[in-house]
TITI-977117 format. One record per residue: residue in three letters; x, y, z of N, C-alpha, C, O in turn. Coordinates in steps of 0.1 Angstrom, whole numbers, plus 5000, padded with zeros to 4 digits. Example, Ala and Ser with C-alpha at 12.3 -4.5 7.8 and 13.67 -1.06 7.14 Angstrom:
residues 2
ALA513249435078512349555078513249675078514249675085
SER512849785071513749895071512950005079513450115080
***
This chain:
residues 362
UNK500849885000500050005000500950125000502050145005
UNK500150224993501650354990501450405004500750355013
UNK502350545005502450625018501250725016501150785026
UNK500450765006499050845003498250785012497650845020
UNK498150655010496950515013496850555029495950605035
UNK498350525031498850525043498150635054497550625064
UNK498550775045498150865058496850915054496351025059
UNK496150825043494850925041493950865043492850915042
UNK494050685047492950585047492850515060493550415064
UNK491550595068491450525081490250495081489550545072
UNK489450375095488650355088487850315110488550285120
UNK486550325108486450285119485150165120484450215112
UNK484550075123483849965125483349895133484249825138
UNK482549875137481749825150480749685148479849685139
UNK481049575154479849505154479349385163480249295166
UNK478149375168477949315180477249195176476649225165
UNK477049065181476348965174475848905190476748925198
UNK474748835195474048795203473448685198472748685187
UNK473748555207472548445204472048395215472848375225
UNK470848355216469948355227469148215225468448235215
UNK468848085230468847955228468447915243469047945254
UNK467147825241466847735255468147695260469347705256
UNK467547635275468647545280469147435275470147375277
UNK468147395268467247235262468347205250467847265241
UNK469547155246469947145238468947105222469047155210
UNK468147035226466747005215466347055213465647015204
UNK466047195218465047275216465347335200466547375197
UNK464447325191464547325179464447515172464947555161
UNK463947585180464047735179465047785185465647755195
UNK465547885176466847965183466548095180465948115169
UNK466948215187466448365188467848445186468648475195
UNK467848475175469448595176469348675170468348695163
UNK470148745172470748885164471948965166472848965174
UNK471749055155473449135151472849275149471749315144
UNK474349345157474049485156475849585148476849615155
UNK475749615137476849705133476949815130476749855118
UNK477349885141477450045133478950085130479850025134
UNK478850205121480150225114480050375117479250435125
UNK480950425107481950555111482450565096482450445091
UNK482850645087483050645070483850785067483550875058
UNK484550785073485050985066485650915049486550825049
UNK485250945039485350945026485651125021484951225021
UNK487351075017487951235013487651295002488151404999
UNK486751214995485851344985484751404988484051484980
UNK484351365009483151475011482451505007482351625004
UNK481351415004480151424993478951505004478551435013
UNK478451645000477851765007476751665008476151655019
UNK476351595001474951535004474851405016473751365021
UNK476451345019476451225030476451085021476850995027
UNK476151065010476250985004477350934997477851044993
UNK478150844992478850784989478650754976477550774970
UNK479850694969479650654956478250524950477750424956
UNK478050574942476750504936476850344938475850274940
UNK478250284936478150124933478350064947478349934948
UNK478550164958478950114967477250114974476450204972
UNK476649954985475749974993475649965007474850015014
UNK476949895011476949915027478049965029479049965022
UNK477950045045478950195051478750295038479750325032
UNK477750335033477650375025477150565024476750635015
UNK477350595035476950745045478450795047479350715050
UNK478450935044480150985048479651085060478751165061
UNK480751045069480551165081480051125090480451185101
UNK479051015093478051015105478550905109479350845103
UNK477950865123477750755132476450665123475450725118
UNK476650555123475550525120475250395116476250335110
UNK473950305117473750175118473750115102472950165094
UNK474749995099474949945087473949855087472949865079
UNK474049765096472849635095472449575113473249575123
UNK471249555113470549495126470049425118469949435105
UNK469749335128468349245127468449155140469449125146
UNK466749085142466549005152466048885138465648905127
UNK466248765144465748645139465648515147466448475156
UNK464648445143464048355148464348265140463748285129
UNK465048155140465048025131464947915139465247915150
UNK464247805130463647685142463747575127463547585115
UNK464547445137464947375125464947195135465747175144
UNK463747105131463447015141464246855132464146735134
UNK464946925123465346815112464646745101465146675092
UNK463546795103462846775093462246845087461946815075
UNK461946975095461347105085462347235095463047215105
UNK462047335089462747455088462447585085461747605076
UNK462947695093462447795087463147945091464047925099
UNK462948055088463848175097462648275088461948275078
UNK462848375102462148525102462848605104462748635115
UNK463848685099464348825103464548925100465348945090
UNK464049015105463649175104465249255107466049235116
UNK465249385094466349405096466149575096465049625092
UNK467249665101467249755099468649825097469649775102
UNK468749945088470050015087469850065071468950055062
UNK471550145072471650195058471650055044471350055032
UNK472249975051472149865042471249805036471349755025
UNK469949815044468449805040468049865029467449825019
UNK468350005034467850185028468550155015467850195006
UNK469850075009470350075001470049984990469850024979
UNK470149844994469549754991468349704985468149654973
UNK467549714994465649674987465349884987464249924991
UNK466249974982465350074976464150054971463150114973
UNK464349934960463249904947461849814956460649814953
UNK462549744967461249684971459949734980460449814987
UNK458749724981457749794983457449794994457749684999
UNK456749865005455849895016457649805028458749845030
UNK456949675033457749635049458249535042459149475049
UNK458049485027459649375021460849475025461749415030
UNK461149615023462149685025462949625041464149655042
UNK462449575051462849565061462749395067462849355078
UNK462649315055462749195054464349115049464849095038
UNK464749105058466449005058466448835051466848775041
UNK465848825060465348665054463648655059462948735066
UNK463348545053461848485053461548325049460548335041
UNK461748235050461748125044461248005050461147995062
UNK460947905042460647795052460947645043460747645031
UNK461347545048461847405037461447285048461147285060
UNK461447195040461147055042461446955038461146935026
UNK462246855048463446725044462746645035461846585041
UNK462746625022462546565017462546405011461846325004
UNK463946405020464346245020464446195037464546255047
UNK464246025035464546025051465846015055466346055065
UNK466545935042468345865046469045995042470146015047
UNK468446095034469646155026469446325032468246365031
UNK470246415037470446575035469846635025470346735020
UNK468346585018467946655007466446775013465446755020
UNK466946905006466246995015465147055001465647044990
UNK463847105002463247194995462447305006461447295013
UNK463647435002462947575007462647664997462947654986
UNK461447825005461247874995460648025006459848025015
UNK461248105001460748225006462048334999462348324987
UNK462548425008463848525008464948455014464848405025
UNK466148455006467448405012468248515008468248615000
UNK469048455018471048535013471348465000470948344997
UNK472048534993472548504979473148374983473548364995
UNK473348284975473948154971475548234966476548154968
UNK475748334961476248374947477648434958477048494967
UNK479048434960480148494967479948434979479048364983
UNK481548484987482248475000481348585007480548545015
UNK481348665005480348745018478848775021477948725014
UNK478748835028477148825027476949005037477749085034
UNK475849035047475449125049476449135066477049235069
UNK476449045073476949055083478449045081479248965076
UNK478749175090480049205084480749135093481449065086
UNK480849115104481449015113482048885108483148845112
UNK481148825098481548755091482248705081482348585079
UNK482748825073483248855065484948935068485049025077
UNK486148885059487448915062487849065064488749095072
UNK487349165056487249245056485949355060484749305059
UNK486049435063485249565072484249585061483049545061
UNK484749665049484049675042483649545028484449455026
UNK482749555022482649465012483349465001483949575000
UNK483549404995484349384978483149434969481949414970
UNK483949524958483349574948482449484941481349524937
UNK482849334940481949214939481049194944480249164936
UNK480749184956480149164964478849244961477849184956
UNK479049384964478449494961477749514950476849594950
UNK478049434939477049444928476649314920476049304909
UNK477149224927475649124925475149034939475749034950
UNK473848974936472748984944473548954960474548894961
UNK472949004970473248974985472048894988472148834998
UNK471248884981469548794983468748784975468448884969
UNK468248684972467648614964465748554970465348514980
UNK465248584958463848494964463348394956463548404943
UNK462848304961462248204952462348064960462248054972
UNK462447954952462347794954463547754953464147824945
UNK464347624961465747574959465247434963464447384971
UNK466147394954466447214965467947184963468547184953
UNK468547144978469447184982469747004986468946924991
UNK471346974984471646834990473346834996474346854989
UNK473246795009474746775014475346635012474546545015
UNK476146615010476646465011476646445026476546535034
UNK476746305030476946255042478346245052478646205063
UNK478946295043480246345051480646505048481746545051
UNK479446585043479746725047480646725031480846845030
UNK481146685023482546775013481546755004482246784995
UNK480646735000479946814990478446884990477446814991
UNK478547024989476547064984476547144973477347234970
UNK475347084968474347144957473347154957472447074962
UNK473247294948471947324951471447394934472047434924
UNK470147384937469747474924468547534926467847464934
UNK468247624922467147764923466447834914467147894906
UNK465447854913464447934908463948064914463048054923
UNK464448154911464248274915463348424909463248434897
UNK462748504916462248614910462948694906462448814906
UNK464448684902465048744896466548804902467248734909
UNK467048924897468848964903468248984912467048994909
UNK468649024927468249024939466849124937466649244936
UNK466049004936464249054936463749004946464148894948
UNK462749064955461349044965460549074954460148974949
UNK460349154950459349164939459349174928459049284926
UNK459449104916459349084903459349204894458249264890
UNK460449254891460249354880458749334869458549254860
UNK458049454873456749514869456949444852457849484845
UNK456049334846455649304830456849204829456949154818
UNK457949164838458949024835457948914844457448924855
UNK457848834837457248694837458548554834458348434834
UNK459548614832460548504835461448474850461648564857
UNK461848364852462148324862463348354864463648434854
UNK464348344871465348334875466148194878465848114887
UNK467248184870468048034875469148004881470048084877
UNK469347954885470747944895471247824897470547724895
UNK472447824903473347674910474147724918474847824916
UNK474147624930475547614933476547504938475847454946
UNK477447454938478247374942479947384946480947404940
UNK479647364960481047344966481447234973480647144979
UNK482447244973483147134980484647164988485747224985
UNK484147105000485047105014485647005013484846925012
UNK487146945011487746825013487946835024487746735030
UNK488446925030488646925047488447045051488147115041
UNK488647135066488747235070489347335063488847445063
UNK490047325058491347385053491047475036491747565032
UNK489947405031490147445019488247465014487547385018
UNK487747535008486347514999486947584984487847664981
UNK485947524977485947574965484347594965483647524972
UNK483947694956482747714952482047774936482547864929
UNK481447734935480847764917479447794919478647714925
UNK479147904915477547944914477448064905478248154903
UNK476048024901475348094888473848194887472748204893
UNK474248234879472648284874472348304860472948344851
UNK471048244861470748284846469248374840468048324840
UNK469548474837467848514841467648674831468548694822
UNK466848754833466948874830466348994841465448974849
UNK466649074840465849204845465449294838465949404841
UNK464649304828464049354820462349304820461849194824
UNK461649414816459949364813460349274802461449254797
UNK459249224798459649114786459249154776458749074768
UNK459249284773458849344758460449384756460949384745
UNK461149414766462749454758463849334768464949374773
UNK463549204769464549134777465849114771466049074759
UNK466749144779467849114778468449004787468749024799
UNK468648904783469348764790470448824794471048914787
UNK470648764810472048814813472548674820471748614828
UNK473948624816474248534821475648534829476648584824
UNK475548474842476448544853477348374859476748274860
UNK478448384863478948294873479848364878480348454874
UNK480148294892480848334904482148224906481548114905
UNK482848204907483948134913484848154926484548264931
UNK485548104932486048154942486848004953486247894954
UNK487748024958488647964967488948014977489448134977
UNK488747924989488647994999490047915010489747795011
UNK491047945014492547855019492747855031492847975034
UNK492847765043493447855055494647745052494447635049
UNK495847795054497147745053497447715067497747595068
UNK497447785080497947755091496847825103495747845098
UNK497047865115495847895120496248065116495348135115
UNK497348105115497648265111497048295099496148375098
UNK497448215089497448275075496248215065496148095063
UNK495448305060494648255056494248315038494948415035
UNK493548285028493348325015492148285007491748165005
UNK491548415002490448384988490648454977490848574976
UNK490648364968490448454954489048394949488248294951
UNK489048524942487648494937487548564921488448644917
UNK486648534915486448584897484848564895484248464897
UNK484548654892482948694886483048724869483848784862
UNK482148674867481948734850480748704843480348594840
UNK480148844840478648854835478648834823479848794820
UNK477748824812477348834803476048894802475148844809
UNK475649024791474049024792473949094776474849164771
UNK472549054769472149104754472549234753472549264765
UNK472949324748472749444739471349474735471049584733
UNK470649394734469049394729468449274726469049174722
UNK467049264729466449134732466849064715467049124705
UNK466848954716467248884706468648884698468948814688
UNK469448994704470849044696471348904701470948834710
UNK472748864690473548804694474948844695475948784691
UNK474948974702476149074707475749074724474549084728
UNK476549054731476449064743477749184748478749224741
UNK477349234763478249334770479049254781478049184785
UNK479549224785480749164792481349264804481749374801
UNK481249214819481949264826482449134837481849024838
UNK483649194845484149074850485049154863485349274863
UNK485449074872486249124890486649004895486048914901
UNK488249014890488748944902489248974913489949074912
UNK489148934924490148994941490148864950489448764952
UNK491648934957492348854961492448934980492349044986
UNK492748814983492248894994492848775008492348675011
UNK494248855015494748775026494948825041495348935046
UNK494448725045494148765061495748715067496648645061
UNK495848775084496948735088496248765103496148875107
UNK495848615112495748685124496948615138497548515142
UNK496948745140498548705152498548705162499548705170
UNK496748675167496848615181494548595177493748615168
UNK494448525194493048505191492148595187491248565179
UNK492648745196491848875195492448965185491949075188
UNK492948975178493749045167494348955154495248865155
UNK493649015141493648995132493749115118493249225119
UNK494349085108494649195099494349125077494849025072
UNK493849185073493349175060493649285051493249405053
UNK494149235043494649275033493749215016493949115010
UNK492549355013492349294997493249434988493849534990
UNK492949324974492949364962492149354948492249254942
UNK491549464943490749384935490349464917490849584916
UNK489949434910489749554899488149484897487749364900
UNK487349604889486049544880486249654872486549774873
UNK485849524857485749584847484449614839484449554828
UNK483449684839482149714837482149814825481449914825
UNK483249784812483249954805481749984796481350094792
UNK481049844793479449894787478349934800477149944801
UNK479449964811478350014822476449924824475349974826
UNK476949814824475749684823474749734841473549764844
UNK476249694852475649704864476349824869475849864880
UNK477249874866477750014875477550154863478550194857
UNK476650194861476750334853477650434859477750474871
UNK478550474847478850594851478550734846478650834853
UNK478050724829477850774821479150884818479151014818
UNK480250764814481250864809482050714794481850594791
UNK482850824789483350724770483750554781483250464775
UNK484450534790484950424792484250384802484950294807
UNK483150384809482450324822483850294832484950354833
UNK483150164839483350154851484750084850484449974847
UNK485950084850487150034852487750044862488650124860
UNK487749974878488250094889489049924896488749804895
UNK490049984902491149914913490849964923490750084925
UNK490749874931490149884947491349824955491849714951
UNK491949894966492649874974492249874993491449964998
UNK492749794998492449815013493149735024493649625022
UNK493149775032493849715049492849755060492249865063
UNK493049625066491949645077492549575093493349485092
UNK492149605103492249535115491449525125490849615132
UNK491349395127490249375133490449295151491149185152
UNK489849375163489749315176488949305182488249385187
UNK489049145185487849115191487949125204488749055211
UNK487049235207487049275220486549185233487049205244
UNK485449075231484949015236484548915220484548955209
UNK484148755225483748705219483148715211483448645202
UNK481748815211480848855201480949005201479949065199
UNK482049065204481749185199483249205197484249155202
UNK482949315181484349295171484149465168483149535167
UNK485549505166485749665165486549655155487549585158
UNK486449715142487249685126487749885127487249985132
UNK488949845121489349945113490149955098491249895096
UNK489450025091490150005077490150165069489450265070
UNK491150115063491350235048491350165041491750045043
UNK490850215026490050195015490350295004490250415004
UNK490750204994491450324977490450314968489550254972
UNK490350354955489650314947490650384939491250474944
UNK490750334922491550464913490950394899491350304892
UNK490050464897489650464880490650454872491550534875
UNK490750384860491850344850491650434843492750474841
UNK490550504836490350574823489450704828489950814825
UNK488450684833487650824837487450814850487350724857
UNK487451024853487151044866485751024866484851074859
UNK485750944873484550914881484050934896482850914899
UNK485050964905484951034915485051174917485351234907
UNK484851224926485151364930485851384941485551334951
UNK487151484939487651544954486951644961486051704955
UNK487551694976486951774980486351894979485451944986
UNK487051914968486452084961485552054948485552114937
UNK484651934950484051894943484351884926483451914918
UNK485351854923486251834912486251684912486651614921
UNK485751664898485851534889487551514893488451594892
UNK487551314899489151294900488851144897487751094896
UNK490151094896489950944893490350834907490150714907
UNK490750904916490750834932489750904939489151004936
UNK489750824951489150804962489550744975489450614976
UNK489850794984490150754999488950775005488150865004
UNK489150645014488550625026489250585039490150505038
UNK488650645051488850625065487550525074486650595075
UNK487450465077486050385085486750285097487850245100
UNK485350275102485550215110484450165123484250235133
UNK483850025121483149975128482749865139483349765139
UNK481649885148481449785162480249745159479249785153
UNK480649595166479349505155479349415172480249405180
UNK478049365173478249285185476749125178475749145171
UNK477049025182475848955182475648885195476448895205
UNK474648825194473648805206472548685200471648655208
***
């Protein structure tokens, strides 16, 4: 990381997680939740508090303020299944914009049923977490404070039907999905087509997953659809209990026009290594580029779209078991157009960030 990065990228992070469970080991309901707020000084000072367009979570510059809550109820007797959880934050605000009335404040929703008696074979169907990448909404969980530009622009959730199967020694699941679309609760207004998906990974041991997952679908009404076809890849390493690694590679495809046989192409790889040097202290390091230049999922409305390298360092201590205090700085540097702004509101091709957040669960 240069000496710029250095004195201009701080970052602050918070997040608390809580779980709350009978005494009853059997008791088949469990009651939790996560709470993360963050902190975002971003050095192009956007007068309005808002952050760049492709970015959705820590997504506020300047304030204190809540990225993701929620409480949830999941109850799972082995044979059927299900979770309720209500969420709140900027992440929400960002996220289901498009979705309507109290779906906006809907995390998960779902319910499935063992369909075999010998075998791990599952059919659920409501709102899930994306199938699709390494991270998801809780940041706790994830290597890094903030999300990957990947991450960030395709689906975090998904709705629809899956049937889902683990092997009996855990190293292999698949799954496949029908969905209402790129992260839809509600069906883009006149599309009548479905959404399709897979996924499959495989664990040989602790040490190692690989994963492969898809989509196939459009977001368009169906008087102008444009097929977009998407996969995810990614490897996930822990080498020793210190050192750990994922790479990962995305790459879309979607029509130019319904029936064209010209497609737009965009694609992100990042790499991304953790190093932690005791129980309560840990440190991550990504790197990553996306290349979006027909501006498919990131508009910028400039001659070369979205081409940007993402840089960051983060550290993370766990203050207590479930409660974790992140700090990171964060680059960004467009290859071809400014697409950012600096302070004096001048078109630039970088961007620094400072953040930093407490997350606790329960």
């Amino acid at each position: 990381m240069n000496k710029k990065l250095l004195a201009t990228c701080l970052g602050l992070s918070v997040t608390i997680f809580v779980n709350a469970q009978s005494d009853e080991e059997s008791n088949p309901l469990t009651i939790s939740g996560y709470v993360e707020t963050y902190y975002v000084y971003d050095f192009g000072n956007p007068g309005d508090h808002n952050r760049a367009g492709f970015l959705y979570s820590y997504n506020r510059h300047n304030e204190v303020n809540l990225n993701f809550g929620f409480v949830q109820a999941a109850y799972d007797n082995g044979a059927v299944r299900g979770k309720l959880a209500l969420m709140a934050g900027t992440y929400a605000n960002a996220n289901l914009a498009a979705e309507p009335g109290v779906l906006k404040n809907v995390y998960e929703a779902n319910a499935g049923v063992k369909i075999s008696k010998s075998k791990n074979l599952w059919v659920d169907a409501g709102i899930f977490g994306s199938h699709i990448g390494f991270e998801s909404a809780i940041g706790a969980n994830c290597w890094n404070m903030t999300r990957s530009i990947l991450a960030e622009n395709s689906p975090y959730f998904l709705t629809g039907a899956k049937i889902s199967y683990t092997s009996d020694n855990g190293e292999w699941f698949l799954s496949g999905l029908v969905t209402n679309g790129w992260q839809r609760i509600h069906r883009v207004d006149w599309n009548n087509m479905p959404g399709f998906g897979h996924q499959l990974t495989w664990m040989p041991n602790e040490k190692v997953t690989l994963n492969s997952s898809s989509f196939i679908g459009s977001d368009d009404p169906d008087s102008t659809r444009r097929m977009r076809y998407f996969h995810n890849l990614y490897g996930q390493f822990q080498f020793n209990d210190q050192w750990g690694l994922i790479a990962g590679f995305d790459i879309g495809m979607q029509q130019q026009a319904k029936g064209s046989g010209d497609y737009d192409t965009w694609y992100t790889p990042v790499l991304i290594a953790r190093y932690a040097s005791t129980g309560s202290l840990a440190f991550a390091a990504r790197a990553e580029y996306y290349m979006d230049k027909n501006q498919v999922i990131i508009p910028t409305e400039t001659p070369n779209g979205f081409q940007t390298f993402g840089y960051s360092l983060n550290m993370d201590v766990k203050v207590l078991d479930n409660v974790l205090w992140r700090l990171e700085g964060r680059t960004f540097n467009s290859r071809e157009d400014r697409i950012f702004t600096d302070r004096d509101g001048q078109a630039a091709t970088d961007n620094y960030v400072l953040a930093t957040s407490l997350s606790i669960s329960f």
